[in-house]
C-alpha positions in Angstrom: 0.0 0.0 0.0 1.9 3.2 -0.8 0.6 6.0 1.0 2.8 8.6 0.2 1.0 11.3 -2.6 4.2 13.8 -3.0 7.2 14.7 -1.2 9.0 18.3 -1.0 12.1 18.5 1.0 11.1 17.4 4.7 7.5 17.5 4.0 5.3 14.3 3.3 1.5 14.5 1.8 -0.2 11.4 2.4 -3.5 9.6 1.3 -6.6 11.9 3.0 -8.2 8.9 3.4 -5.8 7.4 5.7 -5.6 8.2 9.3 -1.8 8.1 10.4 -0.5 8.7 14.1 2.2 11.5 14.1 4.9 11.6 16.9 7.1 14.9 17.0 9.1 16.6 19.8 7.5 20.0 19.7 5.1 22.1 18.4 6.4 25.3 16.6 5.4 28.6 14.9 6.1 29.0 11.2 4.9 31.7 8.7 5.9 28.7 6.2 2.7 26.6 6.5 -0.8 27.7 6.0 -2.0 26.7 9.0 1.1 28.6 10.7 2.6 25.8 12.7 5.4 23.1 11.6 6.0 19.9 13.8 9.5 19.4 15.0 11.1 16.1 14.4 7.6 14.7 12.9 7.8 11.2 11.9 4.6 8.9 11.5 4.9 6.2 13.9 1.4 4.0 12.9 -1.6 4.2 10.4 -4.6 4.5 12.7 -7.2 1.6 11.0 -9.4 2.4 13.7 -9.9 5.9 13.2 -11.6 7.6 10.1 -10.7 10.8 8.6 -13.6 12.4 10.4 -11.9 11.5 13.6 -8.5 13.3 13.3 -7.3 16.5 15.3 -8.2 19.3 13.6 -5.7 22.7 13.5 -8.2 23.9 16.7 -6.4 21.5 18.4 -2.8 22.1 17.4 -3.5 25.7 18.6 -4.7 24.1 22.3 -1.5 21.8 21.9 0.8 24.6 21.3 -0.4 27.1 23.6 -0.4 23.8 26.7 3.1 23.4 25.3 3.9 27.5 25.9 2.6 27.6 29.1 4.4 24.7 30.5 7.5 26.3 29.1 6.4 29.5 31.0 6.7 31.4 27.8 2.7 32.3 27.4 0.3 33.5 29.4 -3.7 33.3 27.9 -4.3 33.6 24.5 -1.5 34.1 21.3 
């Protein structure tokens, strides 16, 4: 099964149809991506069988993810 649709450098577009599970050591701010955030280190670690693509986090979460991330670091207080 190849799920890989196109490849640019260090980024990988995959099937939407396919549900993966992404591991990645932070969460980061970029102006390079659309949705204004870049995963460091991302690697996918599974495909997710048991999830559909109605089920997958959403760039609403991201956001929650990155700001948890800021405040642990001590680096944001409420909103971005």
């Amino acid at each position: 099964l190849e799920l890989k649709v196109e490849e640019e450098d260090n980024t990988v577009w995959v099937k939407p149809e396919i549900v993966v599970e992404v591991a990645y050591s932070e969460i980061q701010r970029s102006p390079k991506y659309k949705s204004g955030f870049a995963l460091r280190f991302a690697r996918i670690t599974r495909i997710r069988s048991d999830k559909s693509p109605f089920e997958v986090d959403t760039l609403r979460r991201v956001r929650e993810l990155y700001q948890k991330q800021q405040e642990k670091k001590g680096i944001l207080k409420g909103g971005f």
